[in-house]
LUMLO-859122 format. One line per field, with one value per residue (C-alpha): residue number from 1; x, y, z. Coordinates in Angstrom, 3 decimals. Layout:
num = c(NUM, ...)
X = c(X, ...)
Y = c(Y, ...)
Z = c(Z, ...)
//
This chain:
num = c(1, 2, 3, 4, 5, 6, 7, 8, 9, 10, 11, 12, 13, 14, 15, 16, 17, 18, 19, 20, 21, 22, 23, 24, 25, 26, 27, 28, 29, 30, 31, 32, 33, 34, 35, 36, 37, 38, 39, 40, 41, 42, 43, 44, 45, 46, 47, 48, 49, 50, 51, 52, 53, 54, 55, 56, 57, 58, 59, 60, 61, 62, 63, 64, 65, 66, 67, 68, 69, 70, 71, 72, 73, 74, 75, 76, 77, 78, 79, 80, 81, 82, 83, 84, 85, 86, 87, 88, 89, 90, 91, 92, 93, 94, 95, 96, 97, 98, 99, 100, 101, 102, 103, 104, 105, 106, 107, 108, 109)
X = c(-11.783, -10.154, -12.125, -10.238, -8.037, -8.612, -5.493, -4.861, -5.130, -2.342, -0.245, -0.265, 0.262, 3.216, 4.800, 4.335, 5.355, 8.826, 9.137, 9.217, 9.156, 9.124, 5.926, 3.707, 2.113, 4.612, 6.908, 4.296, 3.033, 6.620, 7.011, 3.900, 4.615, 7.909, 6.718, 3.457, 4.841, 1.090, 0.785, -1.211, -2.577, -1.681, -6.000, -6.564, -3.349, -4.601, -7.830, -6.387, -4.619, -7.368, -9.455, -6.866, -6.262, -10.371, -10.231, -7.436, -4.898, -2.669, -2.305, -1.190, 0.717, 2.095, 5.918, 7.915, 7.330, 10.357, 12.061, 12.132, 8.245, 8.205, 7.533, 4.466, 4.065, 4.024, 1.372, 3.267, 1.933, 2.386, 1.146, -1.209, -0.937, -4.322, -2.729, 0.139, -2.225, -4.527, -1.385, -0.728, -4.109, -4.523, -0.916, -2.273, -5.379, -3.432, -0.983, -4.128, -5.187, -2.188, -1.180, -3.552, -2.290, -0.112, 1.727, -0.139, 2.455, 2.750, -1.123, -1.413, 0.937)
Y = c(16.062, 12.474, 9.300, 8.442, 4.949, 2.419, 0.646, -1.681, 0.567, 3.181, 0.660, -0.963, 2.283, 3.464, 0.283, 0.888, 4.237, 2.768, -0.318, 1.757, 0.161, -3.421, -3.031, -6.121, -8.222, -10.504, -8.382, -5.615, -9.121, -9.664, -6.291, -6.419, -9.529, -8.258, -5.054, -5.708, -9.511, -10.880, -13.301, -11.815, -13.621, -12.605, -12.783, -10.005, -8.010, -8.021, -7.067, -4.023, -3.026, -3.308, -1.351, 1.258, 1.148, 1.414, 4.533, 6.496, 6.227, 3.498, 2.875, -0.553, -2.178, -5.610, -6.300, -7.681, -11.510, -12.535, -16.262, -16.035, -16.419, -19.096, -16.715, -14.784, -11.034, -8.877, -6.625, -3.639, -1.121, 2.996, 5.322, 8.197, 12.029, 11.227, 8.225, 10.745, 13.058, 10.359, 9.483, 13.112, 13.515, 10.503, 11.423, 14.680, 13.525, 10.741, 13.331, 16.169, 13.052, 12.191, 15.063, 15.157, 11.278, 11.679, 8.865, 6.141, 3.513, 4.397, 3.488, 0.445, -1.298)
Z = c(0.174, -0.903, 0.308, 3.704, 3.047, 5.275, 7.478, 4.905, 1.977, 3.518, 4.151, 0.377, -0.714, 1.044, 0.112, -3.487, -3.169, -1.477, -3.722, -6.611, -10.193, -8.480, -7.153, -7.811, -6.253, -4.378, -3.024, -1.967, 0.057, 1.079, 2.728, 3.796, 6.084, 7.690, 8.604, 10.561, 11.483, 9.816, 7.107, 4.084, 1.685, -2.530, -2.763, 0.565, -1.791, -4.992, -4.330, -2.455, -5.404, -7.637, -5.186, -5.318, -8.886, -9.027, -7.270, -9.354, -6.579, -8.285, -12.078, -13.661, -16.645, -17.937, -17.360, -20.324, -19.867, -17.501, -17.952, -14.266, -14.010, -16.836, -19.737, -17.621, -17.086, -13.872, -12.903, -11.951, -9.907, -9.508, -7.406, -9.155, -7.769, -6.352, -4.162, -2.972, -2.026, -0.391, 1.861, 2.484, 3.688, 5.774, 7.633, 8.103, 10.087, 11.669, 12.828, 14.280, 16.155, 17.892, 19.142, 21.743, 23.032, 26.228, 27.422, 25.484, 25.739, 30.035, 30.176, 28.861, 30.677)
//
């Protein structure tokens, strides 16, 4: 069995996985923001990633220095087989659980 992910790691890894070969830091924290309306901070993202990386599920490597970033390099991230199966897992239990929620939204009005 894979470690569970926490909330926060699930969600940095799905948007890797849908960012694709863009995935660094800044837009990961980009996305991030405009889908669950919070402001996160490049620090709470980075270590994330680095957590992930840490534990196989992401893998990392330097981007070509870009004039746009005044001559610096990206971090780039990708997702490891171990991450996809991480997520596969976790939607799996997420999924078992729900199904036995009726009328969730009705209640807690």
């Amino acid at each position: 069995m894979t470690n569970l992910l926490t909330q926060t790691e699930e969600m940095i890894l799905v948007t890797v996985w849908s960012i694709e070969n863009s995935a660094y830091c800044v837009p990961i924290r980009d996305h991030l923001n405009t889908l669950s309306k919070k402001k996160w901070s490049l620090g709470a993202v980075y270590d994330s990633l680095e957590r992930l990386e840490r534990k196989g599920y992401l893998v990392s490597r330097m981007s070509e220095p870009s004039g746009e970033r005044g001559g610096r390099s990206k971090r780039l991230y990708k997702m490891t087989a171990a991450g996809k199966q991480a997520l596969v897992q976790i939607r799996r239990i997420q999924e078992t659980l729900w199904m036995g929620i009726k009328n969730l939204e009705k209640e807690s009005r």
